[in-house]
N, CA and C of each residue as an Amber inpcrd file, in Angstrom:
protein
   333
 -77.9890000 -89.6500000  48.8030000 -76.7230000 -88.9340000  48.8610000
 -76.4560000 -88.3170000  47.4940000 -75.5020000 -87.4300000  47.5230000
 -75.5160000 -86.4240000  46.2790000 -73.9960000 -86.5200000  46.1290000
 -73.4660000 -86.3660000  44.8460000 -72.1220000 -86.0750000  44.3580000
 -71.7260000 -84.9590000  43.8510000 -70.2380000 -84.5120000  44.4160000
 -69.7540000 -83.0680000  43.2710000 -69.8190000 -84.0320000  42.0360000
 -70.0570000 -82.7850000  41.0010000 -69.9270000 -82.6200000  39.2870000
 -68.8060000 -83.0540000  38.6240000 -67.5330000 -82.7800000  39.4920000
 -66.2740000 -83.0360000  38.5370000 -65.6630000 -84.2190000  39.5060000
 -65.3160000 -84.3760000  40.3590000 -64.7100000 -85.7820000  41.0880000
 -65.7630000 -86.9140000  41.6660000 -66.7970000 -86.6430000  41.6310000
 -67.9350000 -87.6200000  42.1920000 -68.1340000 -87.6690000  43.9130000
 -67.1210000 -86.8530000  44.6210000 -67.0790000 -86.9070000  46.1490000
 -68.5630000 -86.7890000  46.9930000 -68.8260000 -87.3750000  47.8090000
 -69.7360000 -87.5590000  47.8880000 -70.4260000 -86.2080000  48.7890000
 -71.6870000 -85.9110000  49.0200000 -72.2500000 -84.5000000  49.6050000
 -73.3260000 -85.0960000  50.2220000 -73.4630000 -85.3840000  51.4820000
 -74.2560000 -85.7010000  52.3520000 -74.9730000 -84.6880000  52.6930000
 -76.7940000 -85.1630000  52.9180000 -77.5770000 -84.2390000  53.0600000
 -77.6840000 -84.2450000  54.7410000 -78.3040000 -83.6380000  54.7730000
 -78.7620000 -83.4840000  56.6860000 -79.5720000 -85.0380000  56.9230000
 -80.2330000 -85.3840000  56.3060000 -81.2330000 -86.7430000  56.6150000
 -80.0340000 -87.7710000  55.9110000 -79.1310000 -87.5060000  55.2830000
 -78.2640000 -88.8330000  54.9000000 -77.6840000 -89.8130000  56.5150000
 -77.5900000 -90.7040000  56.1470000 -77.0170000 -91.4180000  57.3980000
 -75.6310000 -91.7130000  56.7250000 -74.1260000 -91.1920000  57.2030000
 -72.9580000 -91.2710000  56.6350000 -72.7400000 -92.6810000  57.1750000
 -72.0250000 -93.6780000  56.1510000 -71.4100000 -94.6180000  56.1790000
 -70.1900000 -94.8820000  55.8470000 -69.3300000 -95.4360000  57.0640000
 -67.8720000 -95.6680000  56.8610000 -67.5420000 -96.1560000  55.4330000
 -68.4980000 -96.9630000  54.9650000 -67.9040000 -97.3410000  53.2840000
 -67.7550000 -97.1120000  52.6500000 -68.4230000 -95.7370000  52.7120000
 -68.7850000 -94.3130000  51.9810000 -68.0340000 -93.4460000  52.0820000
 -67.1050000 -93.1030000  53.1350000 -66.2150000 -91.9650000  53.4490000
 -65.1940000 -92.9380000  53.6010000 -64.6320000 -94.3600000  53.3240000
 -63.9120000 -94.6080000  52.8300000 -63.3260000 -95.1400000  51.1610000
 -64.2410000 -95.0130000  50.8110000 -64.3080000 -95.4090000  49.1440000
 -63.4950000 -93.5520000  49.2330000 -64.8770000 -93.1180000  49.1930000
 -64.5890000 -91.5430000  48.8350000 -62.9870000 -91.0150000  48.9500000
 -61.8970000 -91.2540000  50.3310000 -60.6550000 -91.3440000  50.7200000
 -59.8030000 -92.4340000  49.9000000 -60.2630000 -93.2100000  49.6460000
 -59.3000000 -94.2180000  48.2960000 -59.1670000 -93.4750000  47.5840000
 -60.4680000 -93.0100000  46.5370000 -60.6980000 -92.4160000  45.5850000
 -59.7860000 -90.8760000  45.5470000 -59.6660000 -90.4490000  46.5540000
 -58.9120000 -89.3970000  46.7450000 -57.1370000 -89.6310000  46.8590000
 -56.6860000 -90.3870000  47.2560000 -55.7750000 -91.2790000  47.8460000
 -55.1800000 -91.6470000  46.5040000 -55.9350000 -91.9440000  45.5080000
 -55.3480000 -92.7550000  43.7520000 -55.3300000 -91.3100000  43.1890000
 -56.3270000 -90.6600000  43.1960000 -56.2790000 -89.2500000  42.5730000
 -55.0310000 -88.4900000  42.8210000 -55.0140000 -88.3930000  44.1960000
 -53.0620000 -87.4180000  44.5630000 -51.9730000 -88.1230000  43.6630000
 -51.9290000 -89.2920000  43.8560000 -50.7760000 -90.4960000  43.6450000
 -50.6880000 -90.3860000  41.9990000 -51.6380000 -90.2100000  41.4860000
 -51.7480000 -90.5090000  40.0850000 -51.3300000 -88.6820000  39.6090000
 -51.6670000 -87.5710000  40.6080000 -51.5400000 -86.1640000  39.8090000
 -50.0230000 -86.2680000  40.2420000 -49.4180000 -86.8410000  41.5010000
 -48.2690000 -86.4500000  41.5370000 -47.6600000 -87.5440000  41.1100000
 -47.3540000 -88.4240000  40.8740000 -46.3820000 -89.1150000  39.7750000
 -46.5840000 -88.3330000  38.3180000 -47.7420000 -87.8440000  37.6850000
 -47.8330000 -87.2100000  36.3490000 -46.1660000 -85.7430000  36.7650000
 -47.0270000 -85.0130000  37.8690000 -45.9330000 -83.7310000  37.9750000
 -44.9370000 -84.5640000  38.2470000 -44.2590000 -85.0430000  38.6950000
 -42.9980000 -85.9560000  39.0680000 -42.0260000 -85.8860000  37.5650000
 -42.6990000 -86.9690000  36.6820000 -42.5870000 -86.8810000  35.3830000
 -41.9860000 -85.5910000  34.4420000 -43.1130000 -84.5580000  35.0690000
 -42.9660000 -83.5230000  34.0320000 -41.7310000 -82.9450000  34.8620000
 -41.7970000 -82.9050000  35.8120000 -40.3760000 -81.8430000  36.6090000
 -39.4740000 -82.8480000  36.0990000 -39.3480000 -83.8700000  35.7930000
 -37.7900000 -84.7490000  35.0800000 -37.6160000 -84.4840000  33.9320000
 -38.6650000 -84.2500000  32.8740000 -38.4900000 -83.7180000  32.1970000
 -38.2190000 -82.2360000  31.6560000 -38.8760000 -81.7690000  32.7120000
 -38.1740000 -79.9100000  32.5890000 -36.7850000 -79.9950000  32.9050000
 -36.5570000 -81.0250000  34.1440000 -35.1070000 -80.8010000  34.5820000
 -34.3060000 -81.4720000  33.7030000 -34.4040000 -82.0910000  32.6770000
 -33.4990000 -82.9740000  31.6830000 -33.3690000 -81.9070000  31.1240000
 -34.2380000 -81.1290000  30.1330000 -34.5510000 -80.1870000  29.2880000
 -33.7530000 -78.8280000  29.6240000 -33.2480000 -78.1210000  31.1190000
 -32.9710000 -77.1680000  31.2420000 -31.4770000 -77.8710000  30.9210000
 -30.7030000 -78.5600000  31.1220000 -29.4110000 -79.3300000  30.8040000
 -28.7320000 -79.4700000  29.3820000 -29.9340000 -79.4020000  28.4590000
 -29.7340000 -79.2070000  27.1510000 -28.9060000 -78.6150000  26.8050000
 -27.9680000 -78.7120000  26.0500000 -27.2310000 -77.2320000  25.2560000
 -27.7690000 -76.4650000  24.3230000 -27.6410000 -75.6710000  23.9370000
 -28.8410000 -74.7030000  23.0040000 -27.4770000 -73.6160000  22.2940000
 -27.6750000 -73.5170000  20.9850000 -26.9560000 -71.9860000  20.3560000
 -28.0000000 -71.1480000  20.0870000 -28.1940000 -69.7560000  20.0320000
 -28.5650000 -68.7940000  19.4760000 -28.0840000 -67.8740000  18.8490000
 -28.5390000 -67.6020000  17.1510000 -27.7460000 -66.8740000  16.7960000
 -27.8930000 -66.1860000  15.5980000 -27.4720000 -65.1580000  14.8710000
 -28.1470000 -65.1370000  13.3540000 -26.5690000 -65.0790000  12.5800000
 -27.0220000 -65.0540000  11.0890000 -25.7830000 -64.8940000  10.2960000
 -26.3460000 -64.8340000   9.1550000 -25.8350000 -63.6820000   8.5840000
 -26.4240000 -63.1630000   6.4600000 -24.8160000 -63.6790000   6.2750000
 -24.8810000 -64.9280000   5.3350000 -24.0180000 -64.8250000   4.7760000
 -23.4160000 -64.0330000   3.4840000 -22.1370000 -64.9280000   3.2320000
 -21.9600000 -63.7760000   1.8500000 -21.3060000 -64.5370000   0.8510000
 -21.8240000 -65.5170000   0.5130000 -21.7600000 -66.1410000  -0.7870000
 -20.4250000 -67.4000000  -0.5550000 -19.8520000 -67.5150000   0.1060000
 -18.7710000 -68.2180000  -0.0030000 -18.9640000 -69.5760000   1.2800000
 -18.2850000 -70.4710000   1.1550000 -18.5430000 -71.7120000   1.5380000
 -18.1020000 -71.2490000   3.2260000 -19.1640000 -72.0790000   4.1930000
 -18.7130000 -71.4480000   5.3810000 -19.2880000 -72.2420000   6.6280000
 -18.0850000 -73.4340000   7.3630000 -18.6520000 -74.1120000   8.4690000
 -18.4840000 -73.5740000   9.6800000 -19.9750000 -73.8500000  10.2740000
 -20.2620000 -73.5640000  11.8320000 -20.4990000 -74.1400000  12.3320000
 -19.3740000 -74.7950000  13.6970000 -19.2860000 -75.8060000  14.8370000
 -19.8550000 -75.2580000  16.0450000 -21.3310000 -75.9290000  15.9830000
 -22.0930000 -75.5390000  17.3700000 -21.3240000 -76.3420000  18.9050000
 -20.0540000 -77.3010000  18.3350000 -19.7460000 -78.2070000  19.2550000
 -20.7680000 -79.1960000  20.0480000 -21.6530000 -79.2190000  19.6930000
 -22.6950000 -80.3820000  19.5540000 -23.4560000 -80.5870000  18.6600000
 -24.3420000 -81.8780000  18.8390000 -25.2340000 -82.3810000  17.8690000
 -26.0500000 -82.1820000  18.0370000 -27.2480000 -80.8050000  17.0260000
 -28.5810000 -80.2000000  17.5440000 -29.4910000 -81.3190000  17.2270000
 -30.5500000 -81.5230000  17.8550000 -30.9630000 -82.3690000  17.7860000
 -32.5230000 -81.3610000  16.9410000 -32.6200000 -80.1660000  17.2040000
 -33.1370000 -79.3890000  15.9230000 -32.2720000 -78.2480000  15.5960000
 -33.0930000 -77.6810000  14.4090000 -32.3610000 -76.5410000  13.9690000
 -33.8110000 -75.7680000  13.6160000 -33.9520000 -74.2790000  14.0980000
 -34.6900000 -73.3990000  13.4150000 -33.9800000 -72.4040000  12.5910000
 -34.8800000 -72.2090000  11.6100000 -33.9790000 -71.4550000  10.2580000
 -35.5680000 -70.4730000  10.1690000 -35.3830000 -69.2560000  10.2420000
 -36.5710000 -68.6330000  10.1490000 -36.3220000 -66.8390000   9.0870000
 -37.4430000 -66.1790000   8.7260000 -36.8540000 -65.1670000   7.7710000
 -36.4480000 -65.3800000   6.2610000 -36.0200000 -66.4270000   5.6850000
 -35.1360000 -66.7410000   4.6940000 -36.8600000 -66.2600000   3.4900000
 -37.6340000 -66.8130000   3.2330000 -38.3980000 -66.9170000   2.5060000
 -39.4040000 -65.4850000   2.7200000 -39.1720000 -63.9010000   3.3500000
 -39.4090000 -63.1090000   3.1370000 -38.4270000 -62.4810000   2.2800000
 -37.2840000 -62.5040000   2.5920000 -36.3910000 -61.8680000   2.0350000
 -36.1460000 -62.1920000   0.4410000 -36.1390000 -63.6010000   0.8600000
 -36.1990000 -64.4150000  -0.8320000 -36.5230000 -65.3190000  -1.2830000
 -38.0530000 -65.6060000  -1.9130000 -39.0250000 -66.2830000  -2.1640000
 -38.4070000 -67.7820000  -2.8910000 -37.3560000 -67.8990000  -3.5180000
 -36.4250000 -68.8300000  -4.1560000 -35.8610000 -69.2900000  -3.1810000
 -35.2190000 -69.1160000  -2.2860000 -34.0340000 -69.7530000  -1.4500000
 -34.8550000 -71.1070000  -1.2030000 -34.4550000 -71.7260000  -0.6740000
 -34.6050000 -73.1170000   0.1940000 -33.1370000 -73.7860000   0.8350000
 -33.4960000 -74.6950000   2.0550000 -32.6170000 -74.9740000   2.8910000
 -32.7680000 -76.4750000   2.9210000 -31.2340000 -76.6150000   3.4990000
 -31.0790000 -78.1010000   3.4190000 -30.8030000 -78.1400000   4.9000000
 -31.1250000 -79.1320000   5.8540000 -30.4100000 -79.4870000   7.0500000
 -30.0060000 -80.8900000   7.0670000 -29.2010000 -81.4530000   7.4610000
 -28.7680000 -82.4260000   7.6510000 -28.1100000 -82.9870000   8.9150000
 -28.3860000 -83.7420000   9.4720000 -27.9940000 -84.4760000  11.1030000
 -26.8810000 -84.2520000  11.5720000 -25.8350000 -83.4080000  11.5470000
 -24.6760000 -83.5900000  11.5710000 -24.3150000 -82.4510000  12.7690000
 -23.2720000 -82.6410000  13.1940000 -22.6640000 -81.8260000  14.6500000
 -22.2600000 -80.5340000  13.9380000 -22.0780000 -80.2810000  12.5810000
 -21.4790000 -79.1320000  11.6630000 -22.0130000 -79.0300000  10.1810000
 -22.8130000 -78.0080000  10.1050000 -23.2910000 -77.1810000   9.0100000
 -22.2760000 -76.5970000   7.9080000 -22.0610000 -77.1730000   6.5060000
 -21.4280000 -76.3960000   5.9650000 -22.3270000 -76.1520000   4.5760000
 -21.8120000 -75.1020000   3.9990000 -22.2400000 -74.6720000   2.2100000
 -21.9790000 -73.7670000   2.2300000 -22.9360000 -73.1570000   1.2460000
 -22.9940000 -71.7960000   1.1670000 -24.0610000 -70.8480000   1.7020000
 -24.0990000 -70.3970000   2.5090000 -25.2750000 -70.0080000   3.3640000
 -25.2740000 -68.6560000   2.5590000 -27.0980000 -68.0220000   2.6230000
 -27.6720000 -67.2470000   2.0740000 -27.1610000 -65.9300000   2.2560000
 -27.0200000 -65.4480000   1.1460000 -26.6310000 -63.9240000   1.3600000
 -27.5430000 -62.7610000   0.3670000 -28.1510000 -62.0760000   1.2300000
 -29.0450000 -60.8770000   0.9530000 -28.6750000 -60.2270000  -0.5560000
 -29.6620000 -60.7190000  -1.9040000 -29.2260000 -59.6530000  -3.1680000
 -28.7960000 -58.8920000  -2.5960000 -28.3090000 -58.0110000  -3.8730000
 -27.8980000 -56.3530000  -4.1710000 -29.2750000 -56.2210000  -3.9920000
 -29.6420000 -54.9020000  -4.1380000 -30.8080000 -53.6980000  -4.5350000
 -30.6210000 -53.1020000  -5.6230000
């Protein structure tokens, strides 16, 4: 008897004599395989569906030199800060855990 390459299922030739132990292993084996891909997707759809529930801000802001808090009304659990270090090779950023961002946020030299 012969096996597929990627699951091992079995491929009976014309002279094979099929045996019930054989085309039932093979059906277990298939049987743990579903059970095991669909509890994995199960998983991941709870987690997409937790994930679409999230709250999220999007947004930009050049500041302008003066002290200035922004209440996302929740607690991000990240923050992306992107751009700052083309514009101006010096800047650097602080984040800190908190439901509200304050300082002095970056504002674009003169020319």
């Amino acid at each position: 008897m012969n096996y597929t390459k990627n699951y091992h299922l079995p491929q009976w030739d014309e002279t094979d004599r099929i045996m019930r132990t054989d085309f039932n292993q093979m059906c277990a084996g298939l049987e743990d395989g579903l059970t095991t891909a669909q509890a994995a997707a199960n998983a991941a759809q709870q987690t997409a569906d937790a994930a679409a529930v999230l709250p999220y801000v999007i947004g930009t802001y050049t500041g302008t030199g003066a002290d200035l808090s922004i209440d996302v009304g929740f607690r991000p659990r990240f923050l992306i800060i992107s751009g700052i270090k083309e514009v101006d090779p010096k800047a650097f950023v602080n984040v800190i855990n908190t439901q509200q961002i304050s300082g002095r946020f970056y504002q674009r030299p003169y020319e």
